[in-house]
C-alpha positions as CSV (number, residue, x, y, z in Angstrom):
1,X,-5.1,-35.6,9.3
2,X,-4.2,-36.6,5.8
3,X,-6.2,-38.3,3.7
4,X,-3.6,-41.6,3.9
5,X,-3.6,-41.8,7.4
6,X,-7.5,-42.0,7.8
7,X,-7.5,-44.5,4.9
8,X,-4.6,-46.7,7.4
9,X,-6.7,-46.3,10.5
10,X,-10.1,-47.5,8.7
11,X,-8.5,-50.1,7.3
12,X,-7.6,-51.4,10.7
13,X,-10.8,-50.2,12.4
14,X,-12.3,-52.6,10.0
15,X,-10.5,-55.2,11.3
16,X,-10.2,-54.1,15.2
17,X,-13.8,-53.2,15.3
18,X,-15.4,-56.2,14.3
19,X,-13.3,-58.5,16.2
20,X,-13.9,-56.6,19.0
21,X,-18.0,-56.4,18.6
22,X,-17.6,-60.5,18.0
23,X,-16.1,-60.8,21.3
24,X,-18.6,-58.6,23.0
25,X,-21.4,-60.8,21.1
26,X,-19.6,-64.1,22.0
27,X,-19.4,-62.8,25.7
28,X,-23.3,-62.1,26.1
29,X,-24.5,-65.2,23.9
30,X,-22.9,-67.2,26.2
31,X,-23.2,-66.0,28.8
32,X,-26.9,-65.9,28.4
33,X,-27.4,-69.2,27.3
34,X,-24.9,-71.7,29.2
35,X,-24.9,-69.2,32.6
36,X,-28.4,-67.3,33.0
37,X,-30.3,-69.8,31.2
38,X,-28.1,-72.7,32.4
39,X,-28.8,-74.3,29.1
40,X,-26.3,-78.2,28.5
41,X,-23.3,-76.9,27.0
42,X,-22.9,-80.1,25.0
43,X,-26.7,-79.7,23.8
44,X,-26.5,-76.2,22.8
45,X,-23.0,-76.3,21.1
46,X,-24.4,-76.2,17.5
47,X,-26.8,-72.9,18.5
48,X,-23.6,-71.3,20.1
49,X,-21.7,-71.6,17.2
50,X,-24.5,-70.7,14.9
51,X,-25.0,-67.4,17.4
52,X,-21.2,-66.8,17.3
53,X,-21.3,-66.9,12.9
54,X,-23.5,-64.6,12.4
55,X,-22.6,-62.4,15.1
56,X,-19.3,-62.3,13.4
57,X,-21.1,-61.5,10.0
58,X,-23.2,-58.8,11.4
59,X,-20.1,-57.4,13.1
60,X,-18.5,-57.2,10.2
61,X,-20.7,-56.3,8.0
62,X,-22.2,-53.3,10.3
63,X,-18.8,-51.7,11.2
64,X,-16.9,-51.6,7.9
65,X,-20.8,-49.9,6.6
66,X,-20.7,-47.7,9.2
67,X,-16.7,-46.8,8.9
68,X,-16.8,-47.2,4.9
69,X,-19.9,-43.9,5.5
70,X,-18.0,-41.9,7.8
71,X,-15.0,-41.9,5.7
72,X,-16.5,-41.6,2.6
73,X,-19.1,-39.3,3.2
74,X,-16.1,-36.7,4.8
75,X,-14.4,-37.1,1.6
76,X,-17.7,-37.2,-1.0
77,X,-18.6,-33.6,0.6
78,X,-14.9,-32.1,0.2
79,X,-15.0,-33.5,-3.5
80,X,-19.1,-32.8,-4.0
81,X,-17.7,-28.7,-2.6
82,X,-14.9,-29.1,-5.1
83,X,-16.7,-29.9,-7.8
84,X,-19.4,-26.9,-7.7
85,X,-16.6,-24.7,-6.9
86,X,-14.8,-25.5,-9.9
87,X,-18.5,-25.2,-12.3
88,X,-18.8,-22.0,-10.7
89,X,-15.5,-20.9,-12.0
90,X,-16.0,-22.5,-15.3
91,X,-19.1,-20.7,-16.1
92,X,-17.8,-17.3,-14.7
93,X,-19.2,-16.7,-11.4
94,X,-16.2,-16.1,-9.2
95,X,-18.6,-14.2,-6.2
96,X,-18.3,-16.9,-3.7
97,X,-16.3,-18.1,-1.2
98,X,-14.8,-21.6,-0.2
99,X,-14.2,-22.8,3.0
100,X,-11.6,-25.4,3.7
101,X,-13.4,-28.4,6.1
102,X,-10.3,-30.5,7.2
103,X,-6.6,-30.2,7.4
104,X,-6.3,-32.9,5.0
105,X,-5.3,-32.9,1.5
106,X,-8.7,-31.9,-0.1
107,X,-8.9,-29.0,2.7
108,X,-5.2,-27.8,1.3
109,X,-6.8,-28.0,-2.3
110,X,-10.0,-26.2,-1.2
111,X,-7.7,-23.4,0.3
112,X,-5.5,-23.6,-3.2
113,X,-9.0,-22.9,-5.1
114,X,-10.3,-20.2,-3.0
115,X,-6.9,-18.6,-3.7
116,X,-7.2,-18.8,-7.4
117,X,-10.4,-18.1,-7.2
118,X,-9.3,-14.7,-5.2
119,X,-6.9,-14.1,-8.0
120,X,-9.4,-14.3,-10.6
121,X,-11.5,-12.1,-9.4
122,X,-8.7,-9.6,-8.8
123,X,-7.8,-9.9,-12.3
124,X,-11.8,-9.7,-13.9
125,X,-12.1,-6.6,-11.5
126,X,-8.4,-5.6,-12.8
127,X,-9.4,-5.8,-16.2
128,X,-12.9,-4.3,-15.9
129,X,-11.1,-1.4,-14.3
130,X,-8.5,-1.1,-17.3
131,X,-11.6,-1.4,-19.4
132,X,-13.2,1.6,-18.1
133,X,-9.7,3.3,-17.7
134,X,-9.6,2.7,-21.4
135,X,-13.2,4.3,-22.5
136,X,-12.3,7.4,-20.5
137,X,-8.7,8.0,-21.7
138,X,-10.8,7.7,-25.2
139,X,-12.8,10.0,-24.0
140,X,-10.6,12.8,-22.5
141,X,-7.7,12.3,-25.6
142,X,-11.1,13.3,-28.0
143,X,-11.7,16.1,-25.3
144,X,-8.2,17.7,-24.6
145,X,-6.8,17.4,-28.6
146,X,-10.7,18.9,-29.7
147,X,-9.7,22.2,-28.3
148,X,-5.8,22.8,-30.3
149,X,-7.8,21.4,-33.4
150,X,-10.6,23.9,-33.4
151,X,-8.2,26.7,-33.2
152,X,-5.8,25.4,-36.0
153,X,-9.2,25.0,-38.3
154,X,-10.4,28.3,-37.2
155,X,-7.0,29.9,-38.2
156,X,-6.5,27.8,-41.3
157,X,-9.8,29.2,-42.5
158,X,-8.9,32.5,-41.7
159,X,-6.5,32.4,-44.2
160,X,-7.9,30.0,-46.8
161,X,-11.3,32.4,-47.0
162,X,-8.5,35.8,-46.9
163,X,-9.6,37.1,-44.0
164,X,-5.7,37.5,-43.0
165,X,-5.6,40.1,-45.5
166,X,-2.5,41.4,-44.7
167,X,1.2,39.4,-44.4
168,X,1.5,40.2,-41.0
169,X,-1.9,38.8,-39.8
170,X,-1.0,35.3,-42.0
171,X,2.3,35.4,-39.6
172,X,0.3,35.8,-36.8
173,X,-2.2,33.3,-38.0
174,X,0.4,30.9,-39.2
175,X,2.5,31.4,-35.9
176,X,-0.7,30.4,-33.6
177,X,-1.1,27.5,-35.8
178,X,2.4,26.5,-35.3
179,X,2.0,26.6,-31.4
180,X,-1.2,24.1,-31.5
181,X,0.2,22.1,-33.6
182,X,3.1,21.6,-30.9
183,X,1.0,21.5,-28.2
184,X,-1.2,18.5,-29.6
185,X,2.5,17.0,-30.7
186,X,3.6,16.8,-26.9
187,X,0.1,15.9,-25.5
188,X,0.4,12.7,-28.3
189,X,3.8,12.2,-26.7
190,X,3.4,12.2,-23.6
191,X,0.4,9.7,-24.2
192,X,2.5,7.6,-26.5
193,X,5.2,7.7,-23.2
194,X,2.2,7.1,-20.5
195,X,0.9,4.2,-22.5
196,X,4.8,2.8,-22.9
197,X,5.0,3.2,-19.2
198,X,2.0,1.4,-18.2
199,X,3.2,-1.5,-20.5
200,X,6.7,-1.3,-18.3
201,X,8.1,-1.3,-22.1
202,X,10.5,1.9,-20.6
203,X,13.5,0.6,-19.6
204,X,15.5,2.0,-17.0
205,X,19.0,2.8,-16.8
206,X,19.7,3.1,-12.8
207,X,22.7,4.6,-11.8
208,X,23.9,6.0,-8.6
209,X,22.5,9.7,-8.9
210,X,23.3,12.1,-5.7
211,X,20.4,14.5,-5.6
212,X,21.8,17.1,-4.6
213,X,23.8,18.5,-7.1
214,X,21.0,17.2,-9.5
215,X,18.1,19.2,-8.4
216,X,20.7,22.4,-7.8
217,X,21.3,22.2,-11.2
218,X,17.6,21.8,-12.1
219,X,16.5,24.7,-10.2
220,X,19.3,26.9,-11.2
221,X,17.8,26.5,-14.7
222,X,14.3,27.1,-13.9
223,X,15.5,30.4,-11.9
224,X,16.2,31.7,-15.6
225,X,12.6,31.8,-16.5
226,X,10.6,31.7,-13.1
227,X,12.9,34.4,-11.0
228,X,12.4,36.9,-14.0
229,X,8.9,36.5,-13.5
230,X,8.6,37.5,-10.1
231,X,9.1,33.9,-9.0
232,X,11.6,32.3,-6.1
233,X,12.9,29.2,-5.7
234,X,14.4,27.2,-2.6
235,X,16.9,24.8,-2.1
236,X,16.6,23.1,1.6
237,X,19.4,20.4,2.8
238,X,21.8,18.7,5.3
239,X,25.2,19.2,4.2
240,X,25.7,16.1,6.2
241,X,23.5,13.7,4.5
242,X,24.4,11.8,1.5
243,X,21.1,12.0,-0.7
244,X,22.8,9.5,-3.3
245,X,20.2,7.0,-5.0
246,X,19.6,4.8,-8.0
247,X,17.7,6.3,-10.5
248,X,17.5,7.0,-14.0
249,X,18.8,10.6,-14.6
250,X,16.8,11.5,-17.3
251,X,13.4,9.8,-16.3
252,X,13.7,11.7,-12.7
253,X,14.8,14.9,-14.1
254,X,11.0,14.4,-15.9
255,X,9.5,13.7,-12.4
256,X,10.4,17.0,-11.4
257,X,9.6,18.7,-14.6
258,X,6.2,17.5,-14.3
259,X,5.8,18.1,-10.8
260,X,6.7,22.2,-11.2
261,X,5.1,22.6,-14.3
262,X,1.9,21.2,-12.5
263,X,2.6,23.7,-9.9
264,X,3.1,26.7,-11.8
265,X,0.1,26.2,-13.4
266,X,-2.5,26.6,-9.9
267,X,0.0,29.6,-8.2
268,X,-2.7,32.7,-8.2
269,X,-0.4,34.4,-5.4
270,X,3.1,36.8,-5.6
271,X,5.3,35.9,-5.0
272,X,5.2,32.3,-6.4
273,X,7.6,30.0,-4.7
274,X,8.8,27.0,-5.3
275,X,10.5,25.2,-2.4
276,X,12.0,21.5,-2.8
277,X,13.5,20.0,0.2
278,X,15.7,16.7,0.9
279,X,15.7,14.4,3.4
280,X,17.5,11.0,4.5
281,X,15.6,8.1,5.8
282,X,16.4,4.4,6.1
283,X,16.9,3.2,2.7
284,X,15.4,6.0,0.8
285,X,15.5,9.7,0.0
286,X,12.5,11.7,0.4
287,X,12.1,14.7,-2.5
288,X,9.5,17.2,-1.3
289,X,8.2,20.1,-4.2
290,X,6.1,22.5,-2.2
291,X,4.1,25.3,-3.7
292,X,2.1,28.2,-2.8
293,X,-0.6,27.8,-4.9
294,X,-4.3,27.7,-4.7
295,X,-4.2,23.8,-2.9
296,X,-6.2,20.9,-4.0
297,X,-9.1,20.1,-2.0
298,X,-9.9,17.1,0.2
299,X,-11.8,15.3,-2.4
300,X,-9.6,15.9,-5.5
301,X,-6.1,15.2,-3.6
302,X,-6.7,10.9,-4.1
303,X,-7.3,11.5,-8.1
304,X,-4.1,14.3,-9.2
305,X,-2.1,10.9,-10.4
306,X,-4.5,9.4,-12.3
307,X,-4.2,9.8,-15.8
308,X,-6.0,13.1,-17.4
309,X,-7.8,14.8,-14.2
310,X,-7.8,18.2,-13.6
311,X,-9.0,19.4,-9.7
312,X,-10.9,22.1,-11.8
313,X,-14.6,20.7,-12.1
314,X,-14.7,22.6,-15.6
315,X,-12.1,20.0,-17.0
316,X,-10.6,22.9,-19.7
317,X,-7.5,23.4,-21.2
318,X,-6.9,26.8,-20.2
319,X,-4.3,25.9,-17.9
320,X,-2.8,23.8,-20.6
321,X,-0.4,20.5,-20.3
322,X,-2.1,17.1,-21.8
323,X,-3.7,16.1,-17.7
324,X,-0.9,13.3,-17.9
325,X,2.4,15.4,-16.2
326,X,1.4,13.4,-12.7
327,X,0.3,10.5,-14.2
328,X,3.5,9.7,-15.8
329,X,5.2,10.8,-12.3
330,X,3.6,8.2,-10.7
331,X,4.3,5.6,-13.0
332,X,8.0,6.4,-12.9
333,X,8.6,6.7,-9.4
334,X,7.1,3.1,-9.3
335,X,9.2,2.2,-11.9
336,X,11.8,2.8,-9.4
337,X,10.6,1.1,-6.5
338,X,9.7,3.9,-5.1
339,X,6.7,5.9,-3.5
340,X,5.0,9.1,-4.8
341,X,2.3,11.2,-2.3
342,X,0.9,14.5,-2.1
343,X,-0.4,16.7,0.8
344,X,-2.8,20.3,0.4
345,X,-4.7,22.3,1.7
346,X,-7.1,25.1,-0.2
347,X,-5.4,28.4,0.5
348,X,-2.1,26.8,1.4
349,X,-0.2,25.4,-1.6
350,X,0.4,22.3,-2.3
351,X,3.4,19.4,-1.8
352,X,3.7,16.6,-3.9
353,X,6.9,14.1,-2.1
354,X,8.4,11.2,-3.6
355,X,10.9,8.7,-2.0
356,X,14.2,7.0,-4.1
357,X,15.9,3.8,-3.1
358,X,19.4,4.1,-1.6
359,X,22.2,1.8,-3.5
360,X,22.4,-1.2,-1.7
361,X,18.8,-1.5,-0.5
């Protein structure tokens, strides 16, 4: 009931109620006096009257107390809840909850503040979690670029104190210089493009894309260097599906860049394949990139998309890559509307799956 309506029905309770209690007191005053007692009508007149007064006074005066209280007091402890709720939030204690009393208008605005208060603490929680994200991409950046820079100072020396006596060994000194340089260029990249991602400050340019031919082409490129190399790549589809999305060419061509380098990097079998499936479902495409690598185990598969972890415990470099190839996967397959999943097994390989919106959908 709305605060309104029981305002309306007090207000006539106060006027119902005590005309109804001086009836009641009129009924029993007289009829004690003028039909138990048998008192002179005439004689007791003025005592009738007086009895008849102040019942009407008390009446009065005890039912609009006792209605004023009721009403009051069920809106005093809404507003007194209100009120402590709102200090808690103001001095930053958001770990409590608030439980709406009535359907009334102060119950809708005790549900409204336990949802901002829900939303806050999503957000501190949020924000203590990008926090922490922050201190241990610090962290890992100082740990994965510590590695190319030792090497290009160990090198550098090398020639500065002429221990690359010969012009052959400063090419070869100079040359492995070159590469760590590179390699800390891309990993500064692809940070620089991880950080632009998570600020959605990439735009991008959907278009209708059919897989198909765009992954053949893909793989037919990779079969240059990976085939050579004792590698093998599959192709699996339905010649009668249409596997046509919207996606930005150039940001999914990345996707799957990052998802075979990742693979390539765990395969300790021969032959290594790499097998990438299609499939239609309502709405979306499903992309599947299976491996037959060394697998990720139970505990590791949850973390491969966050940003700079390795399944190896060690956390080296030796397998190379900056630790953000799934990382930026992830962010632009959400980017897309999309979903992005894995599934392993140690022993088994590994399949990372993502899913593209259909046009239309």
């Amino acid at each position: 009931m709305s605060i309104k309506k029981k305002l309306i029905l007090s207000n006539i309770a106060m006027i119902v109620v005590p005309f109804a209690m001086f009836l009641l007191i009129e009924f029993i005053a007289g009829y004690i006096l003028f039909y138990a007692l048998e008192r002179n009508f005439q004689a007791d007149l003025q005592l009738f009257t007086t009895i008849r007064v102040t019942g009407l006074l008390v009446a009065i005066t005890v039912s609009n107390a006792i209605i004023t209280t009721v009403v009051s007091r069920s809106i005093l402890r809404q507003v007194g809840m209100l009120t402590k709720a709102a200090k808690e939030i103001a001095q930053g204690n958001l770990a409590f909850s608030l439980t709406a009393s009535s359907n009334d208008e102060l119950g809708e605005l005790a549900s409204l503040f336990e949802r901002m208060r829900g939303k806050l603490l999503e957000a501190k929680e949020l924000q203590s979690k990008y926090e922490e994200n922050r201190k241990e991409l610090i962290a890992s950046i100082s740990h994965d670029l510590r590695t190319p820079m030792t090497s290009i100072k160990g090198y550098a020396r090398g020639i500065m104190d002429g221990v690359a006596h010969s012009p052959d060994k400063v090419e070869h000194y100079a040359r492995i210089i070159y590469m760590n340089a590179g390699a800390m260029e891309k990993m500064i990249d692809e940070l620089f493009l991880y950080s632009k991602l998570d600020l959605q400050k990439v735009p991008m340019v959907l278009e209708e894309v059919d897989l198909r031919p765009f992954l053949a082409d893909y793989l037919e490129e990779l079969r240059y260097t990976f085939e050579p190399d004792g590698g093998q790549t599959i192709f699996k589809y339905n010649r009668d599906e249409s596997y046509v999305v919207m996606a930005d060419r150039t940001q999914v061509r990345r996707v799957v860049e990052n998802i075979v380098q990742n693979s390539l990097k765990y395969m300790d079998k021969q032959p290594k394949v790499i097998e990438v499936r299609l499939s239609s479902e309502p709405g979306q495409v499903r992309v599947e990139v299976e491996d037959n690598g060394s697998g990720i185990s139970a505990e590791s598969l949850p973390h491969i998309f966050d940003s700079f972890y390795r399944a190896d415990a060690a956390r080296n470099s030796s397998t190379g890559g900056s630790g953000l190839g799934m990382a930026i996967a992830k962010q632009i397959i959400e980017a897309h509307g999309g979903q992005i999943g894995a599934a392993s097994e140690i022993g088994s390989g590994t399949t990372i799956f993502f899913r593209l919106n259909k046009p239309g959908r």
